[in-house]
N, C-alpha and C positions, 0 to 999 in steps of 0.2 A: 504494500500500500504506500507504505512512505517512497518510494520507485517511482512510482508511479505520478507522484504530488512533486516530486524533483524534475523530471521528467515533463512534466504544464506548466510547471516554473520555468524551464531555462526553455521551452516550446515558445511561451508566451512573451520573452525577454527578447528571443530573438524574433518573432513574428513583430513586436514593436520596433526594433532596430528597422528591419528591412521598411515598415511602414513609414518610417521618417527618411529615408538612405538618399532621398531625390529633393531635397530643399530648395532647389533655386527654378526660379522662371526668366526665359530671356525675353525682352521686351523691345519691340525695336533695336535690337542688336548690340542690346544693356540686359546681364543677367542681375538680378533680382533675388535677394533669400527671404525665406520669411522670418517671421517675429513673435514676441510674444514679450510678456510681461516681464521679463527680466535684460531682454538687448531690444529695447524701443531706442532705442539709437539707431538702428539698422532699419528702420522706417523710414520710406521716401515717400516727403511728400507731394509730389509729380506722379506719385503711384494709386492704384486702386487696389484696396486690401479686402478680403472677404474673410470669416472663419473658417478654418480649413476642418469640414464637419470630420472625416475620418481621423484625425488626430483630435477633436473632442471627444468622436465618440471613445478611441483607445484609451483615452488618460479617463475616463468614465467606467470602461470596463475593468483597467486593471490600478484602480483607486487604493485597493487594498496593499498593493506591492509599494507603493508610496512613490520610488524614482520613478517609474514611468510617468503618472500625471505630472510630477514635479517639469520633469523633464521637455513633455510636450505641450505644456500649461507656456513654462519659461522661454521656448525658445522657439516653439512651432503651432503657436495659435491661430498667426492671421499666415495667410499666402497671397502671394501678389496675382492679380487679375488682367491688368492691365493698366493704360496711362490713364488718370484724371482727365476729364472734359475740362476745355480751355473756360467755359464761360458757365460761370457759376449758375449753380439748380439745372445743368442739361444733362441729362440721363444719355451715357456714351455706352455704345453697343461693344 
């Protein structure tokens, strides 16, 4: 049993690795990482940020192990989408 529980442990440890392993988006020919609560310094503001739902939902499922939400909470919440619209309130596709 305890095999078995080590075993979804280091399953689920490295399933969240692989889940963050692609952080960056290039944007007009400018790559792009994402952010989160701990490096908001790495936020541009020329950029359009969305929550990145697969990494909420991981840091939600594996809440009990503690580093992982830590982890994807701190440094992989938002992902970049694309450039800001030039002229404030226009909704850019």
């Amino acid at each position: 049993m305890k095999n078995i529980i080590v075993v979804l442990l280091v399953g689920s440890l490295a399933f969240n690795a692989v889940a963050c392993s692609a952080p960056t988006k290039t944007i007009n020919g400018t790559t792009y990482s994402d952010y989160g609560l701990f490096n908001l310094d790495d936020k541009n503001p020329n950029i359009k940020y969305e929550p990145n739902w697969w990494n909420v939902a991981m840091g939600v499922i594996f809440f009990e192990m503690i580093i992982p939400p830590i982890y994807v909470f701190g440094f992989h919440l938002f992902e970049p989408v694309g450039p800001k619209s030039a002229t404030p309130g226009a909704v850019s596709q």
